[in-house]
N, C-alpha and C positions, 0 to 999 in steps of 0.2 A: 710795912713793906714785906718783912717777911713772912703776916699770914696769908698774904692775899698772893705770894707765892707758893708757898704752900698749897693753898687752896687752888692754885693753878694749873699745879705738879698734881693733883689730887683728880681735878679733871679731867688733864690730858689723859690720864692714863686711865680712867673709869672707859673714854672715848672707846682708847686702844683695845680695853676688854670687851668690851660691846661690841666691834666693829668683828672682832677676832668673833666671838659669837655668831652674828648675823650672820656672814661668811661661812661657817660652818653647819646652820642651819638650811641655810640655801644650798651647800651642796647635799646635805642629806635629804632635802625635798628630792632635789634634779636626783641622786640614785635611786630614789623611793619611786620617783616618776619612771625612771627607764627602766624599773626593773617591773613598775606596771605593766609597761607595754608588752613584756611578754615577748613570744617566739610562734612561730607557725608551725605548729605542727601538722605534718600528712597525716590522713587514715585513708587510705585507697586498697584494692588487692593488690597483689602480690603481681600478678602481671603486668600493671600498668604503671607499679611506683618504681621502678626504675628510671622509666621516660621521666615521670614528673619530676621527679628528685633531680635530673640531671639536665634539663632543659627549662623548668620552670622559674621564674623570676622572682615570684615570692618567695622560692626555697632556699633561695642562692642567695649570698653574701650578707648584710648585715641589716637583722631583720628588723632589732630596732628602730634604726631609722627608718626604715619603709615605712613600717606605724606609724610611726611619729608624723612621716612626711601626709601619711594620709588621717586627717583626722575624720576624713568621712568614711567611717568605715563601708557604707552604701557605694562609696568610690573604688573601693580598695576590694571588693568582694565582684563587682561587676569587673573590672580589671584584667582578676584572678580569675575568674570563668572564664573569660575570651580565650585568654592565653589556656587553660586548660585544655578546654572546645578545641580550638586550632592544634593542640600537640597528640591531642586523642581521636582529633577523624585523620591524620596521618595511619592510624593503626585500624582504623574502620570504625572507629566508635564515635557516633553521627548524633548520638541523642542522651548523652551524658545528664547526669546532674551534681552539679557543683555547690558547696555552701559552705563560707568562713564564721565558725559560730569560738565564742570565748567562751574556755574554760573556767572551774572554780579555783582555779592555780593559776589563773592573769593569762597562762599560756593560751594563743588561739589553735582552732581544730578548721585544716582544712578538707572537709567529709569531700571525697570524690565516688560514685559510683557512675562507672561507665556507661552501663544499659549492654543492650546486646550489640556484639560484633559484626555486622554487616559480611553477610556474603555475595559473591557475584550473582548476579541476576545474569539476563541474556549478556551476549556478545556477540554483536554486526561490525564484522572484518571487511572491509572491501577494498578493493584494490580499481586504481586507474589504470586503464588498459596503455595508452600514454604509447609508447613504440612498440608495442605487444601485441603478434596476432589476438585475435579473440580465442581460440585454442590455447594457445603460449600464457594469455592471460590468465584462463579460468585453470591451467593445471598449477600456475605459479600461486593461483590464491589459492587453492587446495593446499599446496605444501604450508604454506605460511600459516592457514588454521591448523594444521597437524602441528607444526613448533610453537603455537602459540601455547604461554606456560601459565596463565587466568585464567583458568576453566571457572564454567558457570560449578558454582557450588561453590568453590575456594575460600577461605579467607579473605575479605580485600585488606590491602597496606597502600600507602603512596609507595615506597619502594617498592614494591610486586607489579603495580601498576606503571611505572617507571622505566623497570628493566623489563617487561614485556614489551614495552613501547620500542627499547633500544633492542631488544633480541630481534625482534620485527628488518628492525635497518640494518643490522649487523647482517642478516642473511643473505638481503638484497645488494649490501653496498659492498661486499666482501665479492662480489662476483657482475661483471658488466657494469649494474645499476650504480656506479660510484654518488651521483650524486642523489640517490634515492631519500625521501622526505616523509613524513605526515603529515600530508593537508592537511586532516582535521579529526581531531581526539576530544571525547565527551565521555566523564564519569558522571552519571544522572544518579543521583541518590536520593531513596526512598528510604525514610527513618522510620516512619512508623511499619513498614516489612524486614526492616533491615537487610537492607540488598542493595546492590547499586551495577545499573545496567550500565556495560561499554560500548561504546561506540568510537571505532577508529578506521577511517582510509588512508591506503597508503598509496600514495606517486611516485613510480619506479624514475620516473626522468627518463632520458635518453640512454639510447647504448654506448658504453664508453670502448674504445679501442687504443690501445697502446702506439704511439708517436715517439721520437725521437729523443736521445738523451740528451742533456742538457746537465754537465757537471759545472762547480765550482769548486772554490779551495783546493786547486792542483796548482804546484808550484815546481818541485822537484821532478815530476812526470808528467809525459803526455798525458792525452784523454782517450787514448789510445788503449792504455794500461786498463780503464774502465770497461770499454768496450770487451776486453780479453773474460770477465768476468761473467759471461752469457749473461747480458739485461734481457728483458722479453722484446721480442721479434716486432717491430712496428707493425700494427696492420691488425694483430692477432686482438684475441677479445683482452679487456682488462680483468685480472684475477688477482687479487690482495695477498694471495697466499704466494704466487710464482714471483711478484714484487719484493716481498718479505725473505724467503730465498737467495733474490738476488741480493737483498740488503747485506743477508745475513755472510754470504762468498765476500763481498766487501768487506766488511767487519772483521773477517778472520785471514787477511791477508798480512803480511808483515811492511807493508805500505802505507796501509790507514788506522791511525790511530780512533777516529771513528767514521762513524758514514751513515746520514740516512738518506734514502730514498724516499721518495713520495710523488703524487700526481697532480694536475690540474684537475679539481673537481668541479670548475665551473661548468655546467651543461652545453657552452659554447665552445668547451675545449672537447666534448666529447669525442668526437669524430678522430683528434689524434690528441690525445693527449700526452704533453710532454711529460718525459721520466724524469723527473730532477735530483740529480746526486748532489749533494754537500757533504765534502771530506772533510777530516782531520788527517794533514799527513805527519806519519810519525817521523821520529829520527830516524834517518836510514841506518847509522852506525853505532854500534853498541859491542862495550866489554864488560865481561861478565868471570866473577873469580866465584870459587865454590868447594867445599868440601864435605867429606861424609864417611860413611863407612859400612861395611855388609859383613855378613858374615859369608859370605864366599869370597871375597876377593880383597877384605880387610879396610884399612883406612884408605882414604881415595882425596887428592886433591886436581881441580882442575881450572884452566880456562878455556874460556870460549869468545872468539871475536865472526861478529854477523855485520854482512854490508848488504844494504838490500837495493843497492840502485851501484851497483858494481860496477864501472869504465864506464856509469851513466848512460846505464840502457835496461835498468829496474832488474838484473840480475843479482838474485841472494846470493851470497857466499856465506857458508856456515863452516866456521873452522873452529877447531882446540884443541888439547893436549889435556891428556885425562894418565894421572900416574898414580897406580893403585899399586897394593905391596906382590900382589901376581899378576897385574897388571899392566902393560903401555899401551896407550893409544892416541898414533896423531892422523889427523882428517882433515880434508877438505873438500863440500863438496856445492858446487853450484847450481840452484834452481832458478830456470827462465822461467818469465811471466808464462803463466796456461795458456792456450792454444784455445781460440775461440770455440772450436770444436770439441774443447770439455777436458784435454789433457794436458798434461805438464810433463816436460822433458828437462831432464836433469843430469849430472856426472860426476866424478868425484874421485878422490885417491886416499888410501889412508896407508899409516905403518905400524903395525899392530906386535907386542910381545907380551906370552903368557909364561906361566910356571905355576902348571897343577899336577900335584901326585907325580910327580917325577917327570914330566914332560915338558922338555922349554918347547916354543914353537917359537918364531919369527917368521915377517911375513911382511909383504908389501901385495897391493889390493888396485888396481883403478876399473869405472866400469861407467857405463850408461843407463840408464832410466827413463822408461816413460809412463805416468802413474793415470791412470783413469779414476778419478775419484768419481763415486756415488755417494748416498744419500747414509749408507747403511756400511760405509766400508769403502774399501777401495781394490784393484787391478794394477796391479804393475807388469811388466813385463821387461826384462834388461839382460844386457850382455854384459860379462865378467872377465879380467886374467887377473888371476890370482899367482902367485910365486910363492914356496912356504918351503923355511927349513927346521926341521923336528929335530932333535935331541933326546934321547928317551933314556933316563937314566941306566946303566949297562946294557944299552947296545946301541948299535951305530946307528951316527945318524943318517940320515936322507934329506933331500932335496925334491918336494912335487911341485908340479905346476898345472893349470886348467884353464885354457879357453870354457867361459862355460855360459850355454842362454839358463834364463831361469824366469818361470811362470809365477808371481803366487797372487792370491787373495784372500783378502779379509771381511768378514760380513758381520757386523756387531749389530742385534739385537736387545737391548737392555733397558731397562728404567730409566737407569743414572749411568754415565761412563766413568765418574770417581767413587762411586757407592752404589755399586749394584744390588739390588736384590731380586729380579726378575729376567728372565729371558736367558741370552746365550751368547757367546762370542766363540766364532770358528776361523782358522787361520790354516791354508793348506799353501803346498810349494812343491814344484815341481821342475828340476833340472836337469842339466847332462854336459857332458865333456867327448870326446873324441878324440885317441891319440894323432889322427890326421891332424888334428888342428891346435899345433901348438898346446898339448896336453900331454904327461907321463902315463894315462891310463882312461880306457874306456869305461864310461859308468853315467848310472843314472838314478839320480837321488830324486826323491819322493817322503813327503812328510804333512802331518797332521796334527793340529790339536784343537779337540775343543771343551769349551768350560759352561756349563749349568749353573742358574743360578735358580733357586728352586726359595718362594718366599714362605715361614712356617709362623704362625703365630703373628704378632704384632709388628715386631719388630726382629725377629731371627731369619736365617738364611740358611741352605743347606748348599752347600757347594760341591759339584761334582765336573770333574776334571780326567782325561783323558789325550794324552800324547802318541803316535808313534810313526815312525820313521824306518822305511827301506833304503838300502843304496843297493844297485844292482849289480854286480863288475864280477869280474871271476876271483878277485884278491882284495882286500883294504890296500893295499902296496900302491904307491905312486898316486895316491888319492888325498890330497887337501883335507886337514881336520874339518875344517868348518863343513864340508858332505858328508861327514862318520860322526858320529852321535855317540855322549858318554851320558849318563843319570848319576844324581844326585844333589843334594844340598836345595837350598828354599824354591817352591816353584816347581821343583820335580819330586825327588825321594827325600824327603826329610830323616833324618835320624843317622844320614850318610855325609859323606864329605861331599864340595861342588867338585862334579864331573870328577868322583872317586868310582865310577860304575864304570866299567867298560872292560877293553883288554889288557892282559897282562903282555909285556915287552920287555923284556929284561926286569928290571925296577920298577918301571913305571905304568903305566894306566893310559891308554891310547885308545881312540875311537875303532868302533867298531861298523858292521854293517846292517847291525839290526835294532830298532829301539819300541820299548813299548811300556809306559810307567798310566798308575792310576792314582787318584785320589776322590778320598770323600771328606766332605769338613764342614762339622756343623760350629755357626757362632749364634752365640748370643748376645745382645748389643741392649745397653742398660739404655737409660732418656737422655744421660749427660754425654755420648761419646763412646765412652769405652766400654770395651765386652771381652769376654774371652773367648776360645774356640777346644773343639776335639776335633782330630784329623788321626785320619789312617791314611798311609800313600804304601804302594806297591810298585816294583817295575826294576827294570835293568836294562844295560845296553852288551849287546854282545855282535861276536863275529861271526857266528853261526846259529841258526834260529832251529836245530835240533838239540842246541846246547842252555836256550834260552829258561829262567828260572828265576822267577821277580823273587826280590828281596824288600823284606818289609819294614814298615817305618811306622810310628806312630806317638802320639801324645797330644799333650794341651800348649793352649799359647794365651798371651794378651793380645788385644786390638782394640785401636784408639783410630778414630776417626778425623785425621791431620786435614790440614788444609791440601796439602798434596797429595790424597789419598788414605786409604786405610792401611796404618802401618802397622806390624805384624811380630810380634816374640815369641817365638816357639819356643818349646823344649822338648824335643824329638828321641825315642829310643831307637834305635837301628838292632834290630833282630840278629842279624845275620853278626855284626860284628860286637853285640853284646854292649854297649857305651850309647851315654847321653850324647845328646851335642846340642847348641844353643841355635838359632836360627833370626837374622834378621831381615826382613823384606818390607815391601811400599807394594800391598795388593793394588792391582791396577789391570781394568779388563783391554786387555791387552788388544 
């Protein structure tokens, strides 16, 4: 009993070596076998094996299996052509030769040689006359061959070939033509010339004319509020760009959170096609808490409350209270919906307290508004009283007041309105008072500035800036700060105190009747954001312009490119009074 246990013990276990055996045998065949099968390797040029690599199927993910899955290599090599073929006459290449040959390293070689690049042969453009005189027709297929961008000789691509096709309808359909089409588009290809001739007509459709608005998503306002927003005139021809416009006045209103515009391009709408607005409306009501700080008027905290559908009749009120350490300011002021005829009428009151260079001011403000915005800027025109009582350290105070009208406008020109480097922004103003009319004194102020933005190099900028400012009266005496003009600190004279430039009055530093400051300031601006600058700034404000004698300013600064604008560190020498001084400002073309 106990050998033939033994001998039983003896077998089992010879089993278990053996089985452990064969099992480890079998997997070393299966890794000897996958490691047979090898990898695909490309050999193509240089110009083509980026496509292949990134859209081919053999090249992509796990090649062993693919092998594996085709043991017909005759399967797996015709496959891999097609799919070649097809990814290389995208790029023109019509007459390629493909071949998956195995290496002496188990690795396979997939040889690609493209053949030659196909260029455009002819190109027959034609156009259906469709609602087009015969005149109106042949100069419209003129322009269309002149934009066409597949010149005979070019390269061909499907992409080239593609957005030719849409540059075609962008033309037409961006103007009248909304629903304009291609009948019929033909790339005829000839491999053994390598060329391939186009052939496309295009069908302008009917003429579209602008029809009646049709808003939804109004809830909190009429559609009324729409209508204020100049949509295009019913009747007039359909224009993509005077649509997008209008989109764009919705869009920046403080009523709609969004809004697009768009048309009926069915050909049956042509004759009037509805405008159709979908809003987003936003929250009419909104508080907002903020703090910060400058170097002319120190740390600053504020709030601000905005209702934009005010006793619910879509009137903004924008009001806060802004308390810096030379600083008070509270306001209020409300803007009615725009005036179909393109203006917006506005009013407002505020109570204002400074304390610079020895000058307290206080002051209460209310007045009227009506803003003409354009494209490029805007026109206001408004009437003002003003009340102010000055303080000027060692001497007495006074009390001025001013009825006053006031002209000005703004005309920006630029690249960017947060990151300019090209073009210009000009800003002039022009007012006056009348002691007839609820006024201490006769006078008429008049002011200018404008800013250069000149682009050098890649990425630098050279900024050139010029101010200046008349008031006209026989005296500064009985004349409101805000018409007399002082310089200095970020924005005017750097390397000076804010509004340290002006006249002497006892102690203190008071406006003057004459203003006139320059600057030059070159930056430089790295790939990440930041850059540094030099600046020279020149200028002064005085009472009399035979007395006038700019004082100079100059140095370097950082500049960092914030989400709110290019923010600015100076560090300024002021000539005149011999001292550094630090300088913090948010450049913004003003």
């Amino acid at each position: 009993m106990s050998g033939l246990s033994a001998a039983g013990r003896f077998t089992w276990g010879s089993g278990r070596v053996a089985g452990r055996l064969l099992v480890a045998a079998w997997l070393a065949v299966a890794a000897d076998g996958a490691r047979a099968e090898g990898r695909i390797v490309l050999d193509a040029p240089d110009e083509i094996s980026p496509l292949l690599e990134k859209y081919l199927p053999a090249l992509k993910g796990d090649q062993s299996q693919l092998l594996a899955r085709f043991n017909d290599r005759i399967a797996l090599t015709r496959r891999t052509r097609r799919e070649a073929e097809s990814l290389l006459a995208t790029e023109g290449y019509f007459a390629p030769s493909v071949t998956l040959e195995k290496a002496e390293d188990g690795d396979w070689r997939l040889v690609v040689d493209p053949g030659p690049r196909a260029t455009v042969g002819a190109v027959n453009l034609g156009l259906r006359e469709g609602a087009l005189e015969a005149d109106e027709a042949a100069r419209q297929l003129e322009e269309l061959r002149r934009r066409w961008t597949l010149a005979s000789g070019a390269p061909f691509t499907q992409s080239a070939w593609d957005a030719g096709k849409a540059a075609l309808l962008a033309d037409l359909t961006r103007h009248e033509f909304a629903a304009a089409r291609i009948s019929s588009s033909l790339a005829k290809v000839n491999p053994e010339a390598a060329t391939v001739d186009l052939q496309i007509e295009v069908d302008p459709g009917p003429r579209f004319r602008f029809g009646r608005v049709e808003v939804r998503g109004l809830d909190l306002y009429d559609a009324d509020l729409v209508q204020r927003y100049r949509p295009p005139e019913p009747g007039t021809p359909y224009d993509e760009d005077e649509l997008l416009e209008f989109q764009t006045r919705l869009q920046n209103t403080p009523y709609f959170a969004s809004a697009v515009v768009e048309i009926d391009r069915e050909p049956d709408a042509a004759a009037a096609t509805p405008i159709r607005v979908l809003v987003g409306e936003a929250k009419p009501k909104r508080l907002s808490l903020g703090a910060g700080f400058s170097s002319n008027n120190g740390y600053r905290a504020e709030i601000a409350y905005r209702d934009a559908d005010l006793f619910g009749k879509a009137w903004q009120l924008v009001s806060g209270l802004r308390i810096e350490q030379r600083e008070l300011l509270a306001y209020a002021d409300v803007f009615l919906p725009p005036d179909p005829a393109g203006y917006q009428d506005s009013f407002g009151a505020l109570h204002e307290r400074s304390d610079h260079e020895g000058l307290k001011v206080s002051g209460e403000a209310f007045g009227v508004t009506r803003t003409y915005p354009w494209q490029r800027g805007e026109v206001s025109v408004s009437i003002r009283y003003q009340r102010e009582r000055t303080t000027p350290d060692g001497a007495e105070p006074t009390t001025q007041k001013a009825l006053t009208g006031d002209l000005a406008v703004l005309w920006r020109e630029v690249d960017n309105v947060l990151e300019p480097r090209q073009g210009f922004v000009a800003f002039g103003r022009v007012g006056g008072a009348a002691k007839a009319v609820l006024s201490t004194q006769n006078f008429v102020r008049s002011y200018g500035r404008l800013q250069v933005y000149l682009p050098v190099a890649e990425r630098d900028v050279l900024t050139l800036r010029g101010e200046f400012g008349k008031t006209v009266a026989t005296s500064r005496d009985g004349i409101p700060q805000d018409f007399l003009f002082r310089a200095g600190g970020s924005q005017s004279v750097r390397g000076y105190g804010y509004r340290s430039l002006g006249v002497s009055d006892g102690d203190a530093v008071v406006g003057g009747r004459y203003l006139a400051t320059m600057s030059a300031e070159y930056t430089r601006w790295r790939p990440d954001g930041f850059g540094y600058a030099a600046f020279v700034d020149a200028g002064n404000a005085v009472d009399d312009a035979n007395e006038y004698r700019p004082l100079l300013g100059y140095g370097i600064g950082g500049r960092w490119k914030s989400p709110a604008g290019p923010l600015a560190l100076d560090l300024a020498y002021g000539q005149d009074e011999r001292r550094f001084r630090l300088h913090f400002a948010i450049l913004v073309a003003f």
